[in-house]
N, C-alpha and C positions, 0 to 999 in steps of 0.2 A: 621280666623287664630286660633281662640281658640277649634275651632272645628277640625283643621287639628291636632293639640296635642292633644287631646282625642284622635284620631285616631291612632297616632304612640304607645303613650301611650298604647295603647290596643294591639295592632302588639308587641309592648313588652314580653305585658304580655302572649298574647296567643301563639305567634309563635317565641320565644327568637332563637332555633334552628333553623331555615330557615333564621333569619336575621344573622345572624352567619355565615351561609355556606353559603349566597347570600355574605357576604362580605368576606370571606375568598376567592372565587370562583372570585370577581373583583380582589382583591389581586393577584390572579395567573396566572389570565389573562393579569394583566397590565404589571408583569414581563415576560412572555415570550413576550409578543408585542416587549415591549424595549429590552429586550436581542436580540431577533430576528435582531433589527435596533441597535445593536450597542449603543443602550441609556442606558442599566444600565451603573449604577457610583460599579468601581470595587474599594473595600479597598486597591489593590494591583494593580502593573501594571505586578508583576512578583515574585510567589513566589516559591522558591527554596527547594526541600524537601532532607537533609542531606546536610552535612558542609565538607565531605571528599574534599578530590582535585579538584574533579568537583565538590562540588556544591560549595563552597566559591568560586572559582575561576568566578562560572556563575553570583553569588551575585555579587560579586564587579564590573565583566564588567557589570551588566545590570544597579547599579545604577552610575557606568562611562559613560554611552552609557540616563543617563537622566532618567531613569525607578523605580517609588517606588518600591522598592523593600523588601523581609523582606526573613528568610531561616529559616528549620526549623530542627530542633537538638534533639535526645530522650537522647544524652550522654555528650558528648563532644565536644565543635567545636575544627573543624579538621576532625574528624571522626575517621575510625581505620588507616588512612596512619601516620597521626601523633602522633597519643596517642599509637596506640600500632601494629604499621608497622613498613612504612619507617625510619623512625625519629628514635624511643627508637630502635632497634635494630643496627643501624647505631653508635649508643652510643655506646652501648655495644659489638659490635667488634671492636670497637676504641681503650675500655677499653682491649681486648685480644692481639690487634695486640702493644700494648703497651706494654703488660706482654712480649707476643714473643720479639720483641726488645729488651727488658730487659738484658732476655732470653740469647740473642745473643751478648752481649754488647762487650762480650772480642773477638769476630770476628772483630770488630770495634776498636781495641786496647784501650776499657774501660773497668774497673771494677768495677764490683756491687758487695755487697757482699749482701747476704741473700735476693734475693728478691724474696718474695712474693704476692700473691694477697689478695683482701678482697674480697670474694662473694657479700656479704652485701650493700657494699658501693660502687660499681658496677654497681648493680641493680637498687640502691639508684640513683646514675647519671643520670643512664638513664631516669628513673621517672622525674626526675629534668628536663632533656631537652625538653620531652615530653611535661610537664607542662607548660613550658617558653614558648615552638613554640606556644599552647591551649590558652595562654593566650595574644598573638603576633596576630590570629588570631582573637580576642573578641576586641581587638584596630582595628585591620584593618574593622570591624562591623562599629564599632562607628567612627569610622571616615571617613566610605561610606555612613552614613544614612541607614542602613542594619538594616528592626527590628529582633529581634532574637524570635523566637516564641517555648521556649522550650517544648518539649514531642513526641509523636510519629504524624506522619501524614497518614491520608489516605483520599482519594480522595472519596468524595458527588457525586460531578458530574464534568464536564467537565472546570466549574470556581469557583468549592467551591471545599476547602478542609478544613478535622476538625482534629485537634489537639489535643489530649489526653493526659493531664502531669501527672506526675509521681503520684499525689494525685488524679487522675480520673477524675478530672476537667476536660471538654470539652470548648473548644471556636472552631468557625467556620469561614474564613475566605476567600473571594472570591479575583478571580485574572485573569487577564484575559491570563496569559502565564502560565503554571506550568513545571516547568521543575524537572524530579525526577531523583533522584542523591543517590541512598539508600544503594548502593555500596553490599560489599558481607562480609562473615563472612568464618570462614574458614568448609571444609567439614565434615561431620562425615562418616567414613565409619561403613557399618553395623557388621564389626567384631569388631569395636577396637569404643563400644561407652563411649565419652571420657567424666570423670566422675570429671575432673580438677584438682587429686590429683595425682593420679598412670598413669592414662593414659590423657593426657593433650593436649589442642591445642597449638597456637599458644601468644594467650593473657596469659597464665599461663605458656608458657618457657621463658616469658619476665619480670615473678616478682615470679619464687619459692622460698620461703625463705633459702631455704639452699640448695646449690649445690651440684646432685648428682651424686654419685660413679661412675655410668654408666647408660647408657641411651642408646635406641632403636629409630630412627629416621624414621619413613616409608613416603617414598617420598624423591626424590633431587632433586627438582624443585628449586630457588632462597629460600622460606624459608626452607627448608630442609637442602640445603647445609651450611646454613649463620646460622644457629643455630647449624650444628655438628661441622663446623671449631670452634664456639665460646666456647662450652662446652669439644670441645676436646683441647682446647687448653690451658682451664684453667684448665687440669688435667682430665676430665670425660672419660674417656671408652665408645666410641661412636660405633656406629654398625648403617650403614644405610641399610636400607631396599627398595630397588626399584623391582618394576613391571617391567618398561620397560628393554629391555639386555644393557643398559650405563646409567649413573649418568647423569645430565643436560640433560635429553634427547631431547630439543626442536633447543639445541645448536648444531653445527658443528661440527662430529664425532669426528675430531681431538681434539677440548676443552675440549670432555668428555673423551677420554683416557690422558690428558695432569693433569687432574684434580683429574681424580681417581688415579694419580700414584702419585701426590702433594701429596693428603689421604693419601694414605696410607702408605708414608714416615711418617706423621704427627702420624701416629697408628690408623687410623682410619679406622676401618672393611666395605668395602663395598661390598654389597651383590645387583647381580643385576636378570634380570627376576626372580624374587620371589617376593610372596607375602604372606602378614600375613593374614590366616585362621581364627586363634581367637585368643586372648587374656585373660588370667584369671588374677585376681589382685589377688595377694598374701600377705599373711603377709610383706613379704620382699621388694615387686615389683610388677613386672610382667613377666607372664612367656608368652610367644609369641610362637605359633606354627605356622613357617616360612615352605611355599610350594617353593620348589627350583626345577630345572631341573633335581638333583638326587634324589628325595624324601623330605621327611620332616623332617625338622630340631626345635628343640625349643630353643630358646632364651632365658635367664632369663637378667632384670635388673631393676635398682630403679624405671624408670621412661622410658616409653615409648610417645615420639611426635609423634599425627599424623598431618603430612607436607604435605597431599595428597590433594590438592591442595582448592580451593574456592567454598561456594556456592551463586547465588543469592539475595539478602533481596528483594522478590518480593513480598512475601506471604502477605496480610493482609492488603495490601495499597491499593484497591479498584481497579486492575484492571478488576481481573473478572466483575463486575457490571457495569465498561462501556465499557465493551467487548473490550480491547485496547487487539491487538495482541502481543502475545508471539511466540518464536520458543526453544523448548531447551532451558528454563530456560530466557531467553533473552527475552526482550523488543523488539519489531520489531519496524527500524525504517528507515527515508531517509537518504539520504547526509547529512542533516542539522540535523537532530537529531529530528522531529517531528515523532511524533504515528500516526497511523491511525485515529483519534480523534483530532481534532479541537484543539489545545488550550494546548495539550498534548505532551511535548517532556522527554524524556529521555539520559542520560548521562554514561559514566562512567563502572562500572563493570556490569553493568545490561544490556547494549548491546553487539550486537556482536563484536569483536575484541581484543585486547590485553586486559589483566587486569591488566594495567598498572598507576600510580597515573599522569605520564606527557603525558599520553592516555587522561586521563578524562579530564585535565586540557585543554587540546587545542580541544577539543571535546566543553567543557563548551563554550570557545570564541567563536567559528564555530556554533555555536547553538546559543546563545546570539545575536549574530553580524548579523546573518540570522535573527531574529525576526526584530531587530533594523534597518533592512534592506527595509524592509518587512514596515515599520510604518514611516521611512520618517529619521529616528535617526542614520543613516548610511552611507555612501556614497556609498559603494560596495557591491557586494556579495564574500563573505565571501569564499575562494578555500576549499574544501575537500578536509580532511584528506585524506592524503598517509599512508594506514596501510602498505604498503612494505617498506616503510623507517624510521620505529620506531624501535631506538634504545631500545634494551635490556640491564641490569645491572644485576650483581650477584655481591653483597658484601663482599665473601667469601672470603680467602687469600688461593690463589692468584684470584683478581676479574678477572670478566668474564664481555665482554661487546660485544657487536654484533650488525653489521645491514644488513638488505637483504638475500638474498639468501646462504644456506647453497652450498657447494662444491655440494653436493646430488642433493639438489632439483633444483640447476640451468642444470645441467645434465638431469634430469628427465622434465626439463622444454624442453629440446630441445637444449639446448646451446651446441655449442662448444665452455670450458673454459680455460681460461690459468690460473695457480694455484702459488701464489706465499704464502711462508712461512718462516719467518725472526726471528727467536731467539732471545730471548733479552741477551742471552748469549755471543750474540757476539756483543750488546751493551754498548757503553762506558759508557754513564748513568747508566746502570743497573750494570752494572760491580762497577761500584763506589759506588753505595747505597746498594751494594749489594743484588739485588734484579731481579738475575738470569733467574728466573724459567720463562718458559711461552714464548707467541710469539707472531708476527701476521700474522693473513693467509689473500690474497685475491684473491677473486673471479673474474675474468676478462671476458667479450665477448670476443671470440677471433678475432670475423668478423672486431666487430664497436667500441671494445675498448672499451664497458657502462663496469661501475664498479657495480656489479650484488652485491656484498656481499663482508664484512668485521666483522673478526672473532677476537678476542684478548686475550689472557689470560695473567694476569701476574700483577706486582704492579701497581696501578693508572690508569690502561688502561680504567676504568668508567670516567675519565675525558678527554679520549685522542680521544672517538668514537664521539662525538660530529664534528668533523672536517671531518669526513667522511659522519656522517648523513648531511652535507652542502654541501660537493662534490656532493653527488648523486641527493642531491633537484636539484642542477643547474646542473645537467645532465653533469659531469664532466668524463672526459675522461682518461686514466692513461695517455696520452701526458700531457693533461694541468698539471696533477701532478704531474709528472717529473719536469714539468718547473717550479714549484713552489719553492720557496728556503725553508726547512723547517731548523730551530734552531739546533745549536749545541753544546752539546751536551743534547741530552732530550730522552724521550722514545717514544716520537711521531714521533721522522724522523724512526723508525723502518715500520711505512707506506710507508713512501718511498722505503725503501731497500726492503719491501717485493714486492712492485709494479718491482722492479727491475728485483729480483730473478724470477717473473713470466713472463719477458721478457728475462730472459738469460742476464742480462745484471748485477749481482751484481754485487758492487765493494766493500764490507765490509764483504761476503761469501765465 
C-alpha cells in the first residue's frame, strides 16, 4: 500500500500534465456517453431566449405543460411588443383619438372651450402603460415558476446556452428544448441612417421630448401610418414618404385609396412610388431628397421617421457555429417550429411568416405543445398554423383590419369572385357615433361560396375581424352567414350587408 502512494506521489510530481488531460479526457468522454443516452441531468427542461410575445407566451405554456423552465431577457420582459410596440403606441393614439373627439365635441352638441393637448404628459401615459403591462408580465414569471435569466443569450451548443449580463458576467446554462424568440428591431436603411435625434426609428417617436413642427414619415406600413395619424393629429405637418404606388400596400387596393383620402382630409401629405435618396441633418432638421416619378423633389423637416419596415435579431446568437439554417434573414423551420438541429426551435419574427405579436404567440403554443407532445406531456398534436387566416390590424383613425385574400390576389389565384362592399355610411351605428368614414369589402368564391377574404376600414373594425377570422377557420359559407342573426344596431352586422350587396341581395343599399 505504501508503496503504491510513492508511486502516485511521484506520477504527481513527474507527469501533473498527463494526469490532468487523462482526467479532463474521462470527463468528456463520460458526457458525451450520457448525452448520447439521454443520461445527462439538464438545469432546464426548456429554456426560452426573449420575452417578446413569443417567448413569454412559450415560458408560461411549457411551465403549464409541467417543464422547468427559465427565459432569457437583455432589456425588458415583454420585449419590444410591449415596451415599445403594440402596447405604448396603442396609448398614444388613444391619447390623439381623444384630443380628435374633443376636437369634434360641438358635432355631438357639447362644448369644450380651450382644449388643448400636453405632449409631455402624453408620452408620460404611455411609458406608464408600457411599465404596468412589463411589470404584469414579471408576476405572470413568478407565478409560473419561470426563472428569469437577465442579459443577452447565445447558443454553446445544441443544450447549452450562455448568458452575458449587462456587467459582462457570463453564466452557462443547459436545457434540453431551446426555443429562440429574439424577435426584430426596426430596419436601417442605408440613405437615412438613423442617428436617434434628427432621423429617428421607431423607439425614439415613442418618447421625443418635445413634439415636432413637422416630420417626414418614410414607410406606411402599420407603424408608419399609426405614427402620422398620431403626430398629425396632434398638430405636426406630417408628409409620408412611400416606395410602393399606394399607402398600406399589403392591404386591399380599396383600403389604400379609402385611407389616403381619410389623410389627406386630416392634411396629411402623402407621397407614393418615391423614395428617399439621402438625407442630410441640418441645423434645423432634415432635409430629405425625395426621387418621385417626375424627378426629384427635397423635403425639409424637424424630424424625419424611418417606418421602413423590420430587421431580424439573429446576428450573434450562435447560429452560425451550429450551422442551424437560415433563408433571407429567417430561421428555417417545420410545422412545429423545430431547426434543423436536435433540441433547436425558433419563433416569432425570426421565421418566416407575418411579423405579427398574435403570430408569435400561437406559433409559441404550437411549438411548446409539439415538444410536450413529443415527451408524453400532451395528449395531441398540436394543428398548424393557418398563415392564410391571420388577421391583420392597423391602429390608425380610421383602423384598418383584414383577413385572407385581397380582391387581387384571389383573382390572380384563379377564382371567380363575387365582391361585396358595404359603407358604414349607410350604418345606423356609425351614423349615431358619428363615425362615417370607411367600409366593409368581401371576397366571395363564386362556385362554393368559401369566404376567400375580408377587408374593413373604419372605427373599431380591429375588434370586429375576429368574427370572420372564426367563419373562415370553420370553413363557413356566406349561406351559413346569412343565417346567422347578427346585433342591432352595431358596426359588425355591416359584414352581413356586405355579404348581401355581393349577392345582389342588399336590403340597407
Amino acid at each position: 500500500m505504501q508503496g503504491r502512494k510513492r508511486l502516485h506521489a511521484k506520477l504527481l510530481l513527474v507527469y501533473p500534465e498527463l494526469i490532468t488531460f487523462v482526467r479532463s479526457l474521462f470527463k468528456k468522454v463520460h458526457y458525451l456517453i450520457y448525452q448520447k443516452h439521454n443520461f445527462i441531468t439538464m438545469a432546464y427542461d426548456v429554456i426560452v431566449v426573449g420575452s417578446g410575445p413569443g417567448g413569454y407566451v412559450a415560458a408560461i405554456r411549457a411551465a403549464q405543460l409541467g417543464f422547468k423552465t427559465a427565459i432569457v431577457e437583455r432589456e425588458s420582459l415583454g420585449g419590444i411588443c410591449l415596451n415599445w410596440g403594440c402596447i405604448p403606441t396603442k396609448a398614444l393614439l388613444k391619447s390623439a383619438q381623444v384630443f380628435e373627439y374633443i376636437s369634434h365635441a360641438q358635432d355631438y352638441g357639447v362644448s369644450v372651450e380651450g382644449a388643448k393637448h400636453d405632449f409631455e404628459a402624453i408620452i408620460k401615459r404611455s411609458r406608464g402603460v408600457a411599465d404596468k403591462m412589463s411589470k404584469g408580465i414579471q408576476f405572470l414569471m413568478k407565478k409560473n415558476k419561470i426563472e428569469v435569466l437577465n442579459g443577452f443569450g447565445k447558443l454553446n451548443s445544441s443544450k447549452e446556452l450562455e448568458v452575458t449580463a449587462a456587467d459582462g458576467s457570463v453564466t452557462k446554462h443547459t436545457a434540453k428544448h431551446i426555443v429562440l424568440a429574439t424577435g426584430a428591431r426596426s430596419r436601417e436603411l442605408p440613405a437615412l441612417p438613423i442617428d436617434g435625434k434628427k432621423i429617428i426609428g421607431y423607439r425614439e417617436a415613442l418618447t421625443l421630448p418635445t413634439q415636432p413642427k413637422s416630420m417626414i414619415v418614410v414607410g406606411s406600413g402599420a407603424i408608419g401610418v399609426e405614427f402620422a395619424y398620431f403626430y398629425s393629429t396632434l398638430g405636426t405637418k406630417v408628409t409620408i414618404v412611400e416606395f410602393m404606388d399606394r399607402i398600406v400596400p399589403v392591404e386591399d387596393a380599396d383600403i389604400s385609396k379609402e385611407l389616403e383620402k381619410s389623410f389627406k382630409k386630416k392634411g396629411i401629405e402623402v407621397m407614393t412610388s418615391s423614395s428617399v435618396e439621402k438625407a442630410e441633418v441640418t441645423a434645423d432638421g432634415v432635409k430629405a431628397t425625395v426621387k418621385t416619378a417626375n424627378g426629384e423633389q427635397v423635403l425639409e423637416a424637424e424630424i424625419l421617421l424611418s417606418a421602413a419596415g423590420v430587421s431580424t435579431n439573429i446576428e450573434n446568437i450562435g447560429l452560425e457555429s451550429l450551422s442551424i439554417a437560415t433563408d433571407k434573414g429567417r430561421v428555417t423551420v417545420d410545422p412545429y417550429y423545430k431547426t434543423n438541429v436536435d433540441g433547436i426551435y425558433a419563433i416569432g419574427d425570426i421565421v418566416p411568416g407575418q411579423a405579427l405579436a398574435h403570430v408569435a404567440m400561437k406559433e409559441a403554443v404550437i411549438c411548446i405543445e409539439a415538444i410536450a407532445q413529443k415527451e408524453g406531456k400532451y395528449h395531441h398534436v398540436p394543428a398548424v398554423l393557418d398563415y392564410g387566416n391571420v388577421p391583420g390590424c392597423t391602429y390608425c383613425s380610421p383602423e384598418i383590419a383584414s383577413v385572407g385574400m385581397t380582391e387581387k390576389a384571389a383573382k390572380e389565384a384563379g377564382y371567380e369572385v363575387k365582391v361585396g362592399k358595404f359603407p358604414f355610411s349607410a350604418s345606423g351605428k356609425a351614423s349615431a357615433a358619428g363615425a362615417t368614414e370607411g367600409f366593409v369589402k368581401v371576397v366571395i368564391d363564386a362556385k362554393y361560396g368559401e369566404w376567400l377574404g375580408c377587408h374593413m376600414i373604419g372605427a373599431n373594425v380591429t375588434e370586429i375581424i375576429a368574427e370572420t377570422v372564426t367563419a373562415r377557420k370553420l370553413e363557413t359559407t356566406y349561406h351559413e352567414q346569412l343565417d346567422t342573426i347578427f346585433p342591432h344596431p352595431t358596426m359588425s352586422e355591416a359584414v352581413k350587408d356586405a355579404i348581401e350587396v355581393a349577392l345582389g341581395e342588399a336590403i340597407h343599399l
